[in-house]
GUGUTI-991651 format. One record per residue (C-alpha): residue in three letters; x, y, z. Coordinates in steps of 0.25 Angstrom, whole numbers, always signed. Layout:
[node 'ALA', [X, Y, Z]]
...
This chain:
[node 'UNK', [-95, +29, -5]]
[node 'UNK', [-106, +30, +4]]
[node 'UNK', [-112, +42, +8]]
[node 'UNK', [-107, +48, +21]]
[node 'UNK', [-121, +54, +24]]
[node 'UNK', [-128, +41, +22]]
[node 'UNK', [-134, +34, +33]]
[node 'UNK', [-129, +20, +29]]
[node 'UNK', [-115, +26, +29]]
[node 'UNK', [-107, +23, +42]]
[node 'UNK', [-96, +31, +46]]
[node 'UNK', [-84, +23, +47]]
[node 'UNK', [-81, +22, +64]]
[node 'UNK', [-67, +18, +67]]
[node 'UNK', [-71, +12, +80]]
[node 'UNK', [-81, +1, +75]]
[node 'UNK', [-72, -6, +68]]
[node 'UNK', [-64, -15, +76]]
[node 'UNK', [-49, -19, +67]]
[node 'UNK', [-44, -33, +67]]
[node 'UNK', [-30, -29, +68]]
[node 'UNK', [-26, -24, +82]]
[node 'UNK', [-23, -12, +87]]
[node 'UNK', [-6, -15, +86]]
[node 'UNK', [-9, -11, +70]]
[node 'UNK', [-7, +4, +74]]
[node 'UNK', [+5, +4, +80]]
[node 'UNK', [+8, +18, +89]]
[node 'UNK', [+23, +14, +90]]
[node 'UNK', [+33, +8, +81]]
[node 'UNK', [+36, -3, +90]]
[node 'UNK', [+21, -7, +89]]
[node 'UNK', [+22, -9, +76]]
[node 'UNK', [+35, -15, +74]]
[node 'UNK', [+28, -24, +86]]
[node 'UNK', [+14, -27, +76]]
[node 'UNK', [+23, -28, +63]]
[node 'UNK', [+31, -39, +69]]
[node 'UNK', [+19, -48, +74]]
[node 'UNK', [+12, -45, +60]]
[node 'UNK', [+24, -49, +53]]
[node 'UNK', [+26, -62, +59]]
[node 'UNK', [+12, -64, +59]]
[node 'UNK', [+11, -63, +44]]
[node 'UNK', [+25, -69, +41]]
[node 'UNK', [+21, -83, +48]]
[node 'UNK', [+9, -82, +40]]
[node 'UNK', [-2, -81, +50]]
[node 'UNK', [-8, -68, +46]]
[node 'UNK', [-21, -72, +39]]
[node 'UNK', [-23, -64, +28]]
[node 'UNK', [-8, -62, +28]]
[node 'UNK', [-10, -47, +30]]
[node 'UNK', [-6, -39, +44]]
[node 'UNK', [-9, -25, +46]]
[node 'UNK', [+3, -21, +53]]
[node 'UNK', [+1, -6, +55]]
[node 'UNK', [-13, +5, +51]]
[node 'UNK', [-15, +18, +56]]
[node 'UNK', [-28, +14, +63]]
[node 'UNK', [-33, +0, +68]]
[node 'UNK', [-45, +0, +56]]
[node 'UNK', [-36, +4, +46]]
[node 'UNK', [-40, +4, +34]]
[node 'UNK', [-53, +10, +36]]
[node 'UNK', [-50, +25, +41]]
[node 'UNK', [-47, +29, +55]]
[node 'UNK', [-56, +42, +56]]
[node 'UNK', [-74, +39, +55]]
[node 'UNK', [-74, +50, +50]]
[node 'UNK', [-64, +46, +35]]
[node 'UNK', [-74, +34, +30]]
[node 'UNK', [-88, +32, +28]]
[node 'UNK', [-93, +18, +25]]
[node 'UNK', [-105, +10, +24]]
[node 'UNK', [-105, -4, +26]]
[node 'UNK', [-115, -5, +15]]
[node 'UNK', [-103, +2, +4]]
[node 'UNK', [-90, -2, -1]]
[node 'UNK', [-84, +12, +0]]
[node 'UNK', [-69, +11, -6]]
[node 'UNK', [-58, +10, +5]]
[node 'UNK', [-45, +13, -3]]
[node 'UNK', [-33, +7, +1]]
[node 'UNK', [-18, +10, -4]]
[node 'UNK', [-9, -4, -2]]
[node 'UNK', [+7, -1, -4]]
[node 'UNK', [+13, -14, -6]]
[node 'UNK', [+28, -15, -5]]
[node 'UNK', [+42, -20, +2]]
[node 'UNK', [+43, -6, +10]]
[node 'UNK', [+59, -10, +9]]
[node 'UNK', [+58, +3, +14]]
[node 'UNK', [+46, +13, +12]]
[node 'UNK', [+54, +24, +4]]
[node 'UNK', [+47, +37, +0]]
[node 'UNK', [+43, +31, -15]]
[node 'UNK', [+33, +20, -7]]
[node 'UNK', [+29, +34, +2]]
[node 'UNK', [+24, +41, -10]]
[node 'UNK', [+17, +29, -16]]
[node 'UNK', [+9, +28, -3]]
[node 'UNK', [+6, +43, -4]]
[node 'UNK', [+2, +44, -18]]
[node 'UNK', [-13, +46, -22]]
[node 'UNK', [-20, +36, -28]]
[node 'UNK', [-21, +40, -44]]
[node 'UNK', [-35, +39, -45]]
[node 'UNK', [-38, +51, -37]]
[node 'UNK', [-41, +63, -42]]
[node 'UNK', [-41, +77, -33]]
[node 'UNK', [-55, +82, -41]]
[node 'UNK', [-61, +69, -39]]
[node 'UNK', [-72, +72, -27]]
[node 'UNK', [-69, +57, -21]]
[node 'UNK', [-54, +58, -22]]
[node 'UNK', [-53, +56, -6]]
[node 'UNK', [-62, +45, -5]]
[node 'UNK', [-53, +36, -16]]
[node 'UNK', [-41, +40, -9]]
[node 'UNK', [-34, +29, -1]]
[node 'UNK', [-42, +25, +12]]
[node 'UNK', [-31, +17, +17]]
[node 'UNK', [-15, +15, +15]]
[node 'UNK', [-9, +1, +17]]
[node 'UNK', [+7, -3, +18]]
[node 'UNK', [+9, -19, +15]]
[node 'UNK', [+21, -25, +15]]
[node 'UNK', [+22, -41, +10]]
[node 'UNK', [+30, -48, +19]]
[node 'UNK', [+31, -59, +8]]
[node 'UNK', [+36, -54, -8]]
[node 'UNK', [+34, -62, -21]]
[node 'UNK', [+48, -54, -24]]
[node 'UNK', [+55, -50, -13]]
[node 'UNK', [+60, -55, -1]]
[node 'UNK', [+67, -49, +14]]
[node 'UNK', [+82, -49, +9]]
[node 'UNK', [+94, -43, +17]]
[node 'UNK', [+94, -29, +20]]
[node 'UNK', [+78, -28, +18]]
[node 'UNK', [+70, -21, +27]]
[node 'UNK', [+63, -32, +36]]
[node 'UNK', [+48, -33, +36]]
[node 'UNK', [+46, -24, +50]]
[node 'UNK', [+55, -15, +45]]
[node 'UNK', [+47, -12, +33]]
[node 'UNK', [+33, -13, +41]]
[node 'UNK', [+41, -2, +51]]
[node 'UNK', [+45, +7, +37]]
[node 'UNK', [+30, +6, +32]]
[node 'UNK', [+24, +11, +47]]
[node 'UNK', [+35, +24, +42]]
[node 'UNK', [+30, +25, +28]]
[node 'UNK', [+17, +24, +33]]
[node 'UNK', [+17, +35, +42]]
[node 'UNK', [+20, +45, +30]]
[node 'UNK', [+8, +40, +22]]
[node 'UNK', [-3, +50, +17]]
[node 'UNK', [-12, +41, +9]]
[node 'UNK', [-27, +37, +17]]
[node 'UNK', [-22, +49, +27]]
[node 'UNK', [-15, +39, +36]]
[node 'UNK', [-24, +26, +35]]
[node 'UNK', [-15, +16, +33]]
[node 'UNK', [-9, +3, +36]]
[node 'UNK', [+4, -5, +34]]
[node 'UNK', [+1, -22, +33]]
[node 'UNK', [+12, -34, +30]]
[node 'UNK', [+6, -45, +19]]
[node 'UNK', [+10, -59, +16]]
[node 'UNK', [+6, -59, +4]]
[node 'UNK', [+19, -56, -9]]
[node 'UNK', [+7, -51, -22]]
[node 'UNK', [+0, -40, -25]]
[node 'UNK', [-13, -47, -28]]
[node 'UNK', [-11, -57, -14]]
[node 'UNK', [-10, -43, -7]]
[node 'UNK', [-21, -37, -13]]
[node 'UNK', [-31, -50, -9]]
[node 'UNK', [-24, -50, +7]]
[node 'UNK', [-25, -36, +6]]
[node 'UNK', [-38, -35, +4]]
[node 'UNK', [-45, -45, +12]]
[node 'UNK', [-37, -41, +24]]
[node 'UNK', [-44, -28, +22]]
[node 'UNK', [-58, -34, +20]]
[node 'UNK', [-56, -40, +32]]
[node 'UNK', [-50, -31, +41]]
[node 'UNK', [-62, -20, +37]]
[node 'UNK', [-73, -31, +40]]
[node 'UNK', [-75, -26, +56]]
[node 'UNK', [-77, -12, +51]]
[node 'UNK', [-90, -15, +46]]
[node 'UNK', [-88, -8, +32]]
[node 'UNK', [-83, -16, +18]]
[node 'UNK', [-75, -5, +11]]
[node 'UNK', [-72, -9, -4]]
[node 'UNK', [-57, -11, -1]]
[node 'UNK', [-47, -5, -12]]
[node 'UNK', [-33, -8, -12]]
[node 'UNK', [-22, +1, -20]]
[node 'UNK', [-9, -6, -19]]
[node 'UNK', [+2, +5, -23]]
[node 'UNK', [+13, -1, -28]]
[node 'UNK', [+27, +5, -33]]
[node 'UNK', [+30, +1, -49]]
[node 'UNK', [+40, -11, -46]]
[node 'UNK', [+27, -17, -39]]
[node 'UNK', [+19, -16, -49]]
[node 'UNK', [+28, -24, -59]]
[node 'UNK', [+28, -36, -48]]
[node 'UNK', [+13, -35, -48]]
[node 'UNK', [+11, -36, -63]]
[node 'UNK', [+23, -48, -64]]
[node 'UNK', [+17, -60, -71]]
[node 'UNK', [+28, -70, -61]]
[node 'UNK', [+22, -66, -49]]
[node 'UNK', [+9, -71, -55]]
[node 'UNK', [+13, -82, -62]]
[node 'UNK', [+9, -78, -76]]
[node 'UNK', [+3, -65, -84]]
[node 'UNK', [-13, -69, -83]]
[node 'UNK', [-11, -72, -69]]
[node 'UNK', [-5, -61, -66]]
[node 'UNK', [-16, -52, -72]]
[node 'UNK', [-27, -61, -65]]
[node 'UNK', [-22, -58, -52]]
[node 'UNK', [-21, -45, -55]]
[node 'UNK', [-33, -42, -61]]
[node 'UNK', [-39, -45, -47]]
[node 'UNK', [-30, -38, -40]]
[node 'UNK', [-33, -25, -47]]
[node 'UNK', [-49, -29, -44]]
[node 'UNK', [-47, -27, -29]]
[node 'UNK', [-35, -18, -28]]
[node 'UNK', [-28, -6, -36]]
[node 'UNK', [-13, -1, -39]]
[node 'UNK', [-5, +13, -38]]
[node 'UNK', [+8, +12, -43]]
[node 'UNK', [+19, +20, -42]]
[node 'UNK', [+26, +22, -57]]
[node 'UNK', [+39, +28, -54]]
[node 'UNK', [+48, +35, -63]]
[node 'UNK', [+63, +31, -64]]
[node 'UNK', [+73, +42, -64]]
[node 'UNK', [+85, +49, -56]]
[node 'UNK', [+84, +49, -41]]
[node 'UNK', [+85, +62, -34]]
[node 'UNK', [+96, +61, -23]]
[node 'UNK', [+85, +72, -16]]
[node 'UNK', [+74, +69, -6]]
[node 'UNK', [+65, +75, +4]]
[node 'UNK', [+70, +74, +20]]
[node 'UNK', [+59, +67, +26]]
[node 'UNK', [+51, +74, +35]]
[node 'UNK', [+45, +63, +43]]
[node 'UNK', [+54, +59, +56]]
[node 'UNK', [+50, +46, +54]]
[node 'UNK', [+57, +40, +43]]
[node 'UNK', [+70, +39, +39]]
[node 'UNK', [+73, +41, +23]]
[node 'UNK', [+86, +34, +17]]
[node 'UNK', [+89, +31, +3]]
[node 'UNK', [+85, +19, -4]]
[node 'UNK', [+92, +11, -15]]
[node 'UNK', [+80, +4, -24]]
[node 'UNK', [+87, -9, -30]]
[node 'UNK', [+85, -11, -45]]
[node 'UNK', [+75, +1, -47]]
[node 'UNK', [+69, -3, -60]]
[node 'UNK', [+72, +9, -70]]
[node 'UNK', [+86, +14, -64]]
[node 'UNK', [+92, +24, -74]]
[node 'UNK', [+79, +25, -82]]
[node 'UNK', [+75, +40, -86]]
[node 'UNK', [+64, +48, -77]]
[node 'UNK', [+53, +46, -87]]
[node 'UNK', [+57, +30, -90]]
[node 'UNK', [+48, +20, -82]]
[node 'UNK', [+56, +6, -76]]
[node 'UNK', [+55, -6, -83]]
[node 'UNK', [+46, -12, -72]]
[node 'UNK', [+35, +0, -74]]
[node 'UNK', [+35, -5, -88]]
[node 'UNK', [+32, -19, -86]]
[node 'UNK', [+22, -16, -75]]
[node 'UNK', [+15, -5, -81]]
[node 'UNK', [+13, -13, -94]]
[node 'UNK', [+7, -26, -86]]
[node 'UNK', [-1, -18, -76]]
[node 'UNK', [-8, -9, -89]]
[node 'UNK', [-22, -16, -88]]
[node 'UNK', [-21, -13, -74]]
[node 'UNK', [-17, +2, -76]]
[node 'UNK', [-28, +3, -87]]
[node 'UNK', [-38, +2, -77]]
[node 'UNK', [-33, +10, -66]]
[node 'UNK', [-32, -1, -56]]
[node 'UNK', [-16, +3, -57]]
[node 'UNK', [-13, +17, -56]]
[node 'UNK', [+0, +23, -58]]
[node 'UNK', [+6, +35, -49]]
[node 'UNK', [+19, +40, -54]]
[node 'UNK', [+32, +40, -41]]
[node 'UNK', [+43, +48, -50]]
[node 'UNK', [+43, +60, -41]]
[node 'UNK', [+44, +50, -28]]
[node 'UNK', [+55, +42, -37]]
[node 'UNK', [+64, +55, -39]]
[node 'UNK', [+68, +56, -24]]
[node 'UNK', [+76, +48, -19]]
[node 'UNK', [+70, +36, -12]]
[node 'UNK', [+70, +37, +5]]
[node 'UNK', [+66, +23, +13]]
[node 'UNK', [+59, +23, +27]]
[node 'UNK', [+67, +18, +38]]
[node 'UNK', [+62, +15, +53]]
């Protein structure tokens, strides 16, 4: 972190950094970004995004650096840290369960630590894969818009990197694919600010993600699957969300914002079903006991979602 009273460090300035997204990325209206989601989706869809990455919505046109001078200090000179949370999922809907993941605090902070602020998240970022190694659009699913319209919602209600994020569709179905677009998407966008921020990426993940990013089959065998992963935890870290399986409460909290609707949500096949509070899902097992050299060293943390799990789940809805 360079010092703020140095000569050699440079205020960050908002207005000298021209974006090479336009101006339609921060949409005033909902009918403007339904507008730029369509014409991105297509875009990406067709395969003419190069790298097939879209920034479909941010908060501010220099997303992801802040909006306000007066939040950063960089030198060209440093790599000061610029810490971005990545949650990766279907959003077939947002429900409160993704909410609280995208809220929590990252593990590694501690109150009495007299940097915590500055290794708190700098960034958030939404993604959404328009192509699955799993899953595709089957009837009844939400359509891709429609998901992009929930996440602008979810968004709104957000508290992580007080407000400084962004919402992006990828073509890209793996984690580690992800992670390499991902990152020199970001490179690249930041290279008219005149600064080079050491980029860290946190990907938060819910505990059924997990076990697909620690499944040999998508890999094609074991050692591959630990090569690729191996340099995949050097540019990027993991927070994962271990739940607790246990009784729902029929219970929940009215909603206080007017702009979401909550309805209930049925989770096919929910790993665990019937199991006793205290008794993890299969699934946890399995990629808990693949992902241990991984959570030895700290480049996967764990952050526990009973509390979260115990009311019922709500969806957002346009």
């Amino acid at each position: 972190m360079p010092d703020p009273t140095s000569t050699t460090s440079t205020p960050y300035n908002p207005t000298s950094f021209t974006p090479p997204q336009p101006a339609s990325i921060v949409s005033t209206t909902t009918m403007q970004f339904k507008q730029t989601a369509l014409t991105l989706l297509h875009k990406l869809q067709q395969g003419l995004s190069s790298p097939r990455i879209e920034l479909v919505y941010a908060t501010h046109e220099w997303w992801p650096l802040p909006a306000s001078s007066s939040s950063i200090r960089l030198s060209p000179e440093s790599r000061q840290k610029l810490r971005i949370s990545v949650f990766d999922s279907s959003f077939n809907p947002p429900t409160r369960a993704h909410l609280a993941l995208a809220n929590a605090p990252s593990p590694s902070l501690s109150s009495a630590a007299s940097d915590a602020t500055q290794e708190n998240y700098d960034a958030t970022l939404l993604l959404l894969s328009v192509r699955n190694v799993d899953k595709s659009l089957s009837h009844g699913d939400a359509t891709y818009l429609q998901r992009l319209e929930m996440m602008r919602i979810l968004s709104g209600d957000m508290k992580q990197a007080e407000g400084n994020g962004a919402i992006a569709i990828i073509d890209e179905p793996t984690f580690v694919g992800k992670q390499r677009v991902l990152k020199g998407f970001l490179e690249n966008r930041l290279a008219g600010s005149g600064f080079s921020p050491n980029i860290s990426l946190t990907f938060l993940l819910g505990m059924d993600t997990l076990e697909r990013l620690f499944a040999p089959r998508y890999y094609g065998s074991y050692e591959n699957m630990m090569e690729n992963l191996g340099k995949f935890f050097e540019q990027a870290e993991v927070i994962c969300a271990r739940r607790r399986m246990g009784p729902s409460s029929s219970s929940s909290t009215p909603a206080s914002s007017s702009s979401m609707l909550y309805l209930p949500q049925k989770r096919k096949n929910s790993p665990g079903e019937g199991l006793p509070t205290d008794a993890p899902a299969k699934e946890e097992t399995e990629a808990l006991k693949l992902a241990r050299p991984f959570l030895a060293d700290g480049r996967i943390k764990l952050i526990e979602s009973a509390k979260g799990r115990r009311v019922q789940l709500k969806c957002y809805t346009c």
